[in-house]
Structure formats: C-alpha cells, structure tokens
N, C-alpha and C positions, 0 to 999 in steps of 0.2 A: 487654387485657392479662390474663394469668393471676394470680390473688391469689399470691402465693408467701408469704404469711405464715405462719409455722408451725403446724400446729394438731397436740393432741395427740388421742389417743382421747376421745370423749365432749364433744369442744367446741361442737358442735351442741346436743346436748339440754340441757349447763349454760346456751348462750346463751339458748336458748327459755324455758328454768326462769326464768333473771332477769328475760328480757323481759317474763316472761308476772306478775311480782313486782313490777316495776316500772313498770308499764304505768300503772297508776292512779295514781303518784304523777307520772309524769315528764306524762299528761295534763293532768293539773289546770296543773302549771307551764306548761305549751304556749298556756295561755290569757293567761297573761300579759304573753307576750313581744310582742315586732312583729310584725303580724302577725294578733296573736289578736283577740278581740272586741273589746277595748282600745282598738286605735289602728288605723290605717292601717300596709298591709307599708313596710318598708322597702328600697329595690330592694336585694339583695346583689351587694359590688363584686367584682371580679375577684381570684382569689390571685395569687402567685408561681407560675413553674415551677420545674421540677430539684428536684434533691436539694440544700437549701439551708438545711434547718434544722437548729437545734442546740437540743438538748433535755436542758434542765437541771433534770427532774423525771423518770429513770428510773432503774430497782432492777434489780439485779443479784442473784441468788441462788447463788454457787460451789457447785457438788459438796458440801465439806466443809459447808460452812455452814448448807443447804437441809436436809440428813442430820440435823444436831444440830437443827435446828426438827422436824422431823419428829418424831424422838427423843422431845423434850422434849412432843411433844403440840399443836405450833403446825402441825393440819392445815389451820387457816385464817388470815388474816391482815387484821384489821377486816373479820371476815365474809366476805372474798372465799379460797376454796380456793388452797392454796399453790400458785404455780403452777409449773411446769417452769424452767428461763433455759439458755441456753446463749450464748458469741456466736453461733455459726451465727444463730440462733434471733432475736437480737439485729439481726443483719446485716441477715438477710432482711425483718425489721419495718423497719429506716430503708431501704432501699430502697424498697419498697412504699408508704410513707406519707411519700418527698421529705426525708429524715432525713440530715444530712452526718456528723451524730456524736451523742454521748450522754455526761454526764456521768452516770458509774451512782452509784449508793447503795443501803446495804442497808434496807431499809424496817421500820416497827415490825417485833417489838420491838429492834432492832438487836442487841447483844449482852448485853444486860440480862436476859434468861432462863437464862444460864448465872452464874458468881460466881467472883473471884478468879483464881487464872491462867487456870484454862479460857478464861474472858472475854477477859482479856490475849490468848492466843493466836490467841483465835478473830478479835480484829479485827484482830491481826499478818497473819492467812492475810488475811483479806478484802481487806486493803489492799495487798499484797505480790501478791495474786492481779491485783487494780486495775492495779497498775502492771507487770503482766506485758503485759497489755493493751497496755499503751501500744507496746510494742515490737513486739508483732506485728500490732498495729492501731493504727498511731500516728494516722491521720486519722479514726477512727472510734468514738476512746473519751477520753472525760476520766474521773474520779471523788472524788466526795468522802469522805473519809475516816470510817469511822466507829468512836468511843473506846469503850472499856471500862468507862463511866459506868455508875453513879454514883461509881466507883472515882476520887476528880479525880486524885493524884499521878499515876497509871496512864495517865490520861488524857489528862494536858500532857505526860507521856512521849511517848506514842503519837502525837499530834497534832504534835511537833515533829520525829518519826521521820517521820513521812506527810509534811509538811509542805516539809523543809528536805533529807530523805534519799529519797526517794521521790517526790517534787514531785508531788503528788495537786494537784487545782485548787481543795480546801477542805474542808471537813468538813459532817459531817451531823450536826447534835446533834436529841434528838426534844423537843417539847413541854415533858415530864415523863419523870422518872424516880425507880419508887416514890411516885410523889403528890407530889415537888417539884418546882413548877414553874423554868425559865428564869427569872432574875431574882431567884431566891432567893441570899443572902449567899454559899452554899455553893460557887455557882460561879464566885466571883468570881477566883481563883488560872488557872481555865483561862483566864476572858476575857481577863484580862492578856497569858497567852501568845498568844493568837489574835490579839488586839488589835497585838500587837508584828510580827505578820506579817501586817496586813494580809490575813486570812483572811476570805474569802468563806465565810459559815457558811447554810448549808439547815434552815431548821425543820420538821421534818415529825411531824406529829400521831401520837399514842400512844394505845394502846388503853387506853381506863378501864377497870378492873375490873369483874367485873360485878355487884358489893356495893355499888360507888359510883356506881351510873346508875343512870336508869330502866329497869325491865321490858318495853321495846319490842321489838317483834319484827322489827327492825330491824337490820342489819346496820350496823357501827359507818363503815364508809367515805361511807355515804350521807349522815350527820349529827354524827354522834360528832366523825369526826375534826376536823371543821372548827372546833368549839366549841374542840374542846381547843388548833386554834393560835390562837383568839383570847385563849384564857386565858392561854398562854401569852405574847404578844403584850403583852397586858394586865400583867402584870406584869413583862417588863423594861420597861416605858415607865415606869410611875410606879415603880419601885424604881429608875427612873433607869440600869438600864445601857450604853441606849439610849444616853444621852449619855455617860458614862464612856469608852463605848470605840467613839469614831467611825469608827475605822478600818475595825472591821469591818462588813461588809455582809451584812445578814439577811435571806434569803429566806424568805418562807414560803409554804407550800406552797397549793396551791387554790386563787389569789386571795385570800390572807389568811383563809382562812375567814369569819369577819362580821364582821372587823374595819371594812372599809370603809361596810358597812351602819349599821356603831353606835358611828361615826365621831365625832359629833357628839353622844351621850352618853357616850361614852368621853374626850370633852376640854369637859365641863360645866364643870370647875373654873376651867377658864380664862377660860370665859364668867359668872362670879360676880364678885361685886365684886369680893375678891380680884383676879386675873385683870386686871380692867378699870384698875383704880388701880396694879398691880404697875411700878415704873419701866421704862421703856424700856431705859435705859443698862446695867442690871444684869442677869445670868444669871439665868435664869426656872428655877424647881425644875421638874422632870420633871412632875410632876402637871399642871403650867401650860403645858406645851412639849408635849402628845400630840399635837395636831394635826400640828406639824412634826416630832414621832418615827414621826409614821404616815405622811408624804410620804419618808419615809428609806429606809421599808422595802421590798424587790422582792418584789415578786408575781408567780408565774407562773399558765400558763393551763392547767394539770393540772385535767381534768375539770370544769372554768370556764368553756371558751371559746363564751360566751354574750353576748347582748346587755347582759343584764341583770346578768352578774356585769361586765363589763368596763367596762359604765357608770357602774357604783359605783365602780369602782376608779380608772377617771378621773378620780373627783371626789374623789378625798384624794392623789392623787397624777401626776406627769407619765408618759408615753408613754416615755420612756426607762427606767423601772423598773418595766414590764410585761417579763419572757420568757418562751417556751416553754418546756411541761412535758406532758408525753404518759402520764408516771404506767404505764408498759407497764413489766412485763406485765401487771401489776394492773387496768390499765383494758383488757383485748383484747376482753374481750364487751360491751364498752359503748362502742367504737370505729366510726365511720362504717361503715357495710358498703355504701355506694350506689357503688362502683368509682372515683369519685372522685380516691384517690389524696390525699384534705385531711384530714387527722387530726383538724382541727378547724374544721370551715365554718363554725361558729356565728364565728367571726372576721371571717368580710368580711362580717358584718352589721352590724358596729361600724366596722371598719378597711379602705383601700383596699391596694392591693397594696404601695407603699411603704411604708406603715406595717407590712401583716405582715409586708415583709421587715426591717422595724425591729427588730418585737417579737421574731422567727423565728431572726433571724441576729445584725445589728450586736449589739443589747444584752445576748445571752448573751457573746457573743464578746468585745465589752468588759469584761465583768467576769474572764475566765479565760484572760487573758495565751498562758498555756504551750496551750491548747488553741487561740487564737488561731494563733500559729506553729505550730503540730501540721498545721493545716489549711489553711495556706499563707492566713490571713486580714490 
C-alpha cells in the first residue's frame, strides 16, 4: 500500500536530522527492554485490524491560531518545529495508521502566549473551529476545549460555552501556567465548574522557561515535558483536588510522565506510621490517598507505547484507564515507518489483540459519550 501520509517539504532530512540526534539516546534504552541483553524476547502478540482506533492525544493547529504562534515567535513547540495540520492532513494520517477518529487539542502553549481578549478570542476561534469539525466530519473528529488561562473568570466562561453550547468532549488544561501548577488554590473556581459537568480534563505538559531548567541540549518533548505532568500530577494529589472533585476524569499525557515509576515515593506518607495507624472508617487526607489518586488517573500511550512504560503503568493502575494517544503531528518523525500500518507496535509486546482493541477503542470511547454516538459505537 502507498504511504499517503502527508508530508511537507523538507520532511526527509528533519527526520534523518532527529534520527541521527537520537540515535544514542533511544540505543542505550533498546538495551533495556525485552529482548535486550537483560532478559529473554518476548514473542509480540498480534494487533487489531481496520480503522478502529480512537485517539485521545492529538493537536490540532487552525489557520488563525498556527499564524499568531508563528507571529509571536513559537517557531517550535518543546523543541519539535511547528508543524503544518490541516484535516485533509489529519484524514489522511488516521487512514494510514488504522485511526476511526481523533479528539484534537491545541498543544503547549495553548493560548497563554497571547493576554486578555486576544486570548479570549483566540480559544473562541479554536473551539468554534473544533466544533465546525464535527459537522463536517462528525465520525472523524471529537476535541477538547482549550481556556484562556490563567484568565480563571474567562476560563469557566469559555469552558461552560465549549462545554454545554458547543458540546466539545472536554477540555485540555496544561500542567502549568506561568509557574502555577494544577492544584494550586487559584484554580479551584474552574474545578467546581468542570467538576459540575462531569468534564473529562487532558493534562498535557508545558514548556518550562528556559531560566528555570537545566542547560541541556535537549529538546524539552524528550524529557521536560514528562517531569512537568508529574509535577503537576503531584500536586493536585496532595493539595487534594484529586479528591475534591471526583467527577472529573484526568488524563495525562505520556503514560503519566514518571508518575508511575515514583509511584511508591510519591505515596511514602502513607507507608509511615502515620498512614499505618490512620482509622479505616475515616476519610484518609490526600497525602495518605496518592496511591489510590494515582489508580484514578488515565494514562495514554502518546509516545509510551513501550513495554517498559506500559509495565509501570500497570502496576498503579487497571487496563481500563490505559488509551490511545498518537501525539500527531507532533510525533510524525518519530512514528513507525516499517509499512506496518501499527502506530504503536511496541503495544503487542505488552498486550494481545483484545486488549489493544480495549486500550485503542472501548476505553477512549467510554469516556466521550458524544463521540461515542458520533461513531456509531
């Protein structure tokens, strides 16, 4: 079969450029996994066929919106160059790589590099653009809303407009905004609203400044962003919003970043006296409850779908709050090129084919109703 995936000018020698950048770092990991000097391979099971997955980690870039990042100087985005979107463009990649639909989002910095109404406007068009989508592509597009934060009035405006007038399938909030993490007081006014509609909320990692990192010569998608949804992560759980507002369901982005790795130092407190003596009968404060705030959380397989990240995430959480995320266009040079047609084969080293039609389809689709009957599911 012919690739039909879009490619612009120059996407050849950016891919060689990365590969030949990351080559050293992805070999070193290659030794680790199944397979490597380590242990014995692991036979990989069979996937699904068809166009069957639903992928609830892609970004969307409209006309207007790509212009004002350009504009403002975001010629890259956590180190990877802005890339093109169109749906054509869109289409043609869930064809190609077995894709029934996509809920889009717009990825750092969302609308936080502009201020005051520009901002307002700019996520009016984004989401207004979103749900144009749905009419002309009703089985082929969901998306998440994204606010005019750190603006919050603006915000629980906009989110009840996406929401309730626009029926988007939930929101994207990022990490951080200006160095406040998720979990700070300040956003406690939108939770409530979100919390009230049962809003399915996407965390997706924010670029740190680059005053406030390290000097790596590292592009931030490779490692940045993953710390920063742990951090964030890490603080709605013991600031408790976690618990506050059950309703809503938080995904984050990458397999949690490290949440799942530091799993088990991130719920120390509970394994302390404290913790151990704390009654049964009584509501356990957020500090004492991370383990079960970190089984709460959805994790997709956006640039994860590995033995070793899906292992860990097993182990703090069930198989039903694992979905699909393909992170496109952002991830296209770092996307299988073996003809294939599997977005992510590092999955049937873990999972057999009912399982990735678990992870792939039922449990994005469970969580987004309207996109659920969109797709005749």
């Amino acid at each position: 079969m012919t690739d039909s995936r879009p490619r612009s000018r120059g996407t050849v020698n950016r891919r060689n450029a990365l590969g030949g950048s990351l080559a050293g770092v992805l070999g070193l990991a290659a030794s680790a996994l199944p397979g490597g000097p380590t242990g014995p391979a692991r036979a990989q099971q069979p996937a699904p066929t068809g166009t069957y997955r639903i992928d609830l980690h892609a970004h969307f870039l409209p006309p207007d919106y790509r212009a004002a990042l350009l504009e403002h100087g975001h010629v890259t985005i956590g180190g990877y160059p802005t890339p093109d979107w169109s749906p054509e463009q869109a289409i043609a990649f869930m064809d190609y790589y077995g894709i029934q639909a996509q809920a889009l989002s717009v990825s750092d910095p969302g609308v936080s590099f502009l201020g005051g109404k520009e901002a307002v406007d700019m996520a009016r068009y984004c989401n207004t653009y979103a749900a144009g989508l749905f009419a002309s592509n009703p089985t082929r597009f969901g998306a998440f809303a994204v606010l005019p934060m750190p603006d919050i009035p603006a915000s629980i405006d906009e989110a009840i407009h996406a929401l309730d007038e626009l029926h988007l399938d939930g929101v994207i909030l990022l990490s951080a905004y200006n160095g406040v993490y998720l979990g700070d007081p300040r956003f406690e006014p939108l939770m409530i609203a979100l919390n009230q509609r049962n809003a399915y909320v996407f965390v997706h990692p924010a670029a740190i400044p680059d005053h406030a990192k390290p000097g790596l010569p590292l592009p931030d998608f490779l490692e940045e962003f993953t710390f920063d949804t742990t951090r964030a992560a890490t603080m709605m759980m013991v600031t408790g919003m976690t618990q506050r507002y059950p309703n809503i369901r938080f995904q984050l982005a990458h397999a949690g970043g490290t949440v799942p790795f530091l799993s088990h130092r991130l719920s120390v407190a509970s394994q302390s006296v404290l913790g151990q003596l704390w009654p049964e009968d009584l509501p356990r404060p957020s500090i004492l409850d991370t383990k079960n705030q970190i089984g709460r959380f959805y994790y997709d397989t956006a640039l994860s779908g590995s033995a070793a990240a899906m292992a860990a995430v097993l182990q703090v959480t069930a198989r039903d709050h694992i979905v699909f995320g393909s992170d496109w266009p952002f991830s296209a040079l770092t996307l299988p090129q073996t003809g294939s047609h599997d977005p992510a084969p590092g999955l049937s080293d873990v999972f057999d084919a009912d399982q990735r039609l678990e992870i792939e389809r039922i449990n994005p689709l469970r969580q987004l109703p309207r996109l659920a009957a969109a797709v005749g599911a």
